[in-house]
BALOBA-1460 file (C-alpha; in Angstrom, 3 decimals):
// residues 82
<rec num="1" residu="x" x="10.104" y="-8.238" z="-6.366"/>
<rec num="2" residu="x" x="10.130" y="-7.861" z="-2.686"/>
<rec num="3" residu="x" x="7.224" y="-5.591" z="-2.482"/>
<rec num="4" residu="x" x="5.231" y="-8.182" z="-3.967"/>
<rec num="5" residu="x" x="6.409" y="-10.570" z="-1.957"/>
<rec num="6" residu="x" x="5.250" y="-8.932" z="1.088"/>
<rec num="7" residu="x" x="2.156" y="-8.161" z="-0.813"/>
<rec num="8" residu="x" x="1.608" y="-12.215" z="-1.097"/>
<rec num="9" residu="x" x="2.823" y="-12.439" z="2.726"/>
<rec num="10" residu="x" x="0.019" y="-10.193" z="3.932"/>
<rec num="11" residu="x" x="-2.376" y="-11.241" z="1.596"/>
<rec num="12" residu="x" x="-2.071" y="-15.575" z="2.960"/>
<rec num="13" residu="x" x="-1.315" y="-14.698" z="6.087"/>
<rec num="14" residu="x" x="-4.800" y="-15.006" z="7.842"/>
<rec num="15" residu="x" x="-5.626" y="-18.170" z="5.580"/>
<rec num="16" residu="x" x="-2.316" y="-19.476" z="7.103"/>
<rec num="17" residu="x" x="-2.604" y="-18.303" z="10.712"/>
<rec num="18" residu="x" x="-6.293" y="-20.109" z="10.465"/>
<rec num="19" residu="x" x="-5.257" y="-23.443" z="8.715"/>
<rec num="20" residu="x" x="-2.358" y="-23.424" z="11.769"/>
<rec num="21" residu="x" x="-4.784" y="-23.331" z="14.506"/>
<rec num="22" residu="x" x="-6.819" y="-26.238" z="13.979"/>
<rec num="23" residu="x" x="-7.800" y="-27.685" z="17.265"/>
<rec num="24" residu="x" x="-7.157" y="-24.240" z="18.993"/>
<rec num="25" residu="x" x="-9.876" y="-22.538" z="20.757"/>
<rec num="26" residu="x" x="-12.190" y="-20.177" z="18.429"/>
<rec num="27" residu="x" x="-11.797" y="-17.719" z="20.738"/>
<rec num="28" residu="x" x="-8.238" y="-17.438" z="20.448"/>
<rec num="29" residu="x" x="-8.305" y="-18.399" z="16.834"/>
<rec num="30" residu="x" x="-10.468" y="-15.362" z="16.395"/>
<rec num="31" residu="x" x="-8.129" y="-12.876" z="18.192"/>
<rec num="32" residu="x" x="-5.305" y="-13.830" z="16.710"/>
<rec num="33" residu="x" x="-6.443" y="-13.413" z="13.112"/>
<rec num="34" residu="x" x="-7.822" y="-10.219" z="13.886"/>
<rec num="35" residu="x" x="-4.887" y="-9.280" z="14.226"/>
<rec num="36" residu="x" x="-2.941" y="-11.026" z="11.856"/>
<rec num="37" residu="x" x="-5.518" y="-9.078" z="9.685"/>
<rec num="38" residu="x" x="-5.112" y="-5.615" z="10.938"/>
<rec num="39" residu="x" x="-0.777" y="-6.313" z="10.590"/>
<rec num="40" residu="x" x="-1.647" y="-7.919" z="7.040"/>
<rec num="41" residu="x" x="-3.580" y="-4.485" z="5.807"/>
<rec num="42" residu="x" x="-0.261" y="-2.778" z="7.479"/>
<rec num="43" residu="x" x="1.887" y="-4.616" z="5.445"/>
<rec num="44" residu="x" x="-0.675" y="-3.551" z="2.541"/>
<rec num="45" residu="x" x="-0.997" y="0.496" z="3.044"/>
<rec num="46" residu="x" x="3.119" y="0.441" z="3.674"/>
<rec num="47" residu="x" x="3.813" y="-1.309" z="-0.230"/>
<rec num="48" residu="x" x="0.890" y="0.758" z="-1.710"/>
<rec num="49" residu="x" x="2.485" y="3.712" z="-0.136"/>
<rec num="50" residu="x" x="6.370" y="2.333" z="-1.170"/>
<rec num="51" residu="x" x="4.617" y="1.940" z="-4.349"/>
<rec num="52" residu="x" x="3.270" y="5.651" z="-4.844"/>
<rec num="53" residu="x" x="6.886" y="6.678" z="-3.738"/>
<rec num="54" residu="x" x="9.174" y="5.033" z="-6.547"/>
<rec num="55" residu="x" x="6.281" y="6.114" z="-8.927"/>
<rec num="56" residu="x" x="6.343" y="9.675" z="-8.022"/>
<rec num="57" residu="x" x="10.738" y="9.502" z="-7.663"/>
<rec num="58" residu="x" x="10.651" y="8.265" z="-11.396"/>
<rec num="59" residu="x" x="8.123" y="11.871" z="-11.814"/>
<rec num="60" residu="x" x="10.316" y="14.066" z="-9.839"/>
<rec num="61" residu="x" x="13.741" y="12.806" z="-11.462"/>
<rec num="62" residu="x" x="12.371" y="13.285" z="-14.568"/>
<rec num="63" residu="x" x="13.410" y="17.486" z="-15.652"/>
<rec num="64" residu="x" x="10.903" y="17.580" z="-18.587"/>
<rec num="65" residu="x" x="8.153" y="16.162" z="-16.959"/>
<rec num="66" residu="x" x="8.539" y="18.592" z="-13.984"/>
<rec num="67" residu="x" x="8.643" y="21.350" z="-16.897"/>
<rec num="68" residu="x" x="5.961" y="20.560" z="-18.347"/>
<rec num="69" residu="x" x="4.373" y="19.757" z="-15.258"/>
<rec num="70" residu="x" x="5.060" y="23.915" z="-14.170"/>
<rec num="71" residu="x" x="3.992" y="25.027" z="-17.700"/>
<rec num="72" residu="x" x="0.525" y="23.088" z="-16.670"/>
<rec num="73" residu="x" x="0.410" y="24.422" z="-13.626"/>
<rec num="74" residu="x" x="1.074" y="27.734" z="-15.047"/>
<rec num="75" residu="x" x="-2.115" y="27.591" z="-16.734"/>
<rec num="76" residu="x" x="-5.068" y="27.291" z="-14.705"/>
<rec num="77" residu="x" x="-6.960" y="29.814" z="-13.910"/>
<rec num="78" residu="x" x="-7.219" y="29.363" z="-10.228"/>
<rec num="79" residu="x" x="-9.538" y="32.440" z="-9.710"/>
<rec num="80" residu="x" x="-12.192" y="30.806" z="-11.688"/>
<rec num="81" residu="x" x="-11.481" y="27.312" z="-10.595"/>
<rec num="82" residu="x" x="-11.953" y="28.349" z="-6.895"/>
């Protein structure tokens, strides 16, 4: 719940910022939604990443999925792959 809560942060956050500035230079306006931007896709590559992590823990805690997952690897024929 709190990862997609900080997914919704990042995602309003320049709409905010912008709707806050009204009568504010568009100079500054501009800078300070680029960055507001550039911390929002932050906040987005940090929960993708926090994401890929507790979906690869559930994997790796998992003993017959990283046997079967050996077994697999087991298999291929690397030789003629490469």
């Amino acid at each position: 719940a709190l990862t997609q809560a900080i997914r919704n942060f990042a995602k309003s956050l320049e709409n905010w910022l912008t709707n806050a500035m009204i009568n504010i230079p568009e100079e500054m306006v501009r800078i300070k939604v680029v960055c507001a931007g550039a911390f929002a896709q932050t906040l987005r590559r940090y929960t993708s990443l926090n994401h890929l992590a507790q979906a690869a823990r559930a994997v790796l805690q998992n003993t017959a999925q990283i046997t079967q997952m050996l077994s697999d690897l087991n298999r291929v024929d690397f030789t003629n792959v490469q």
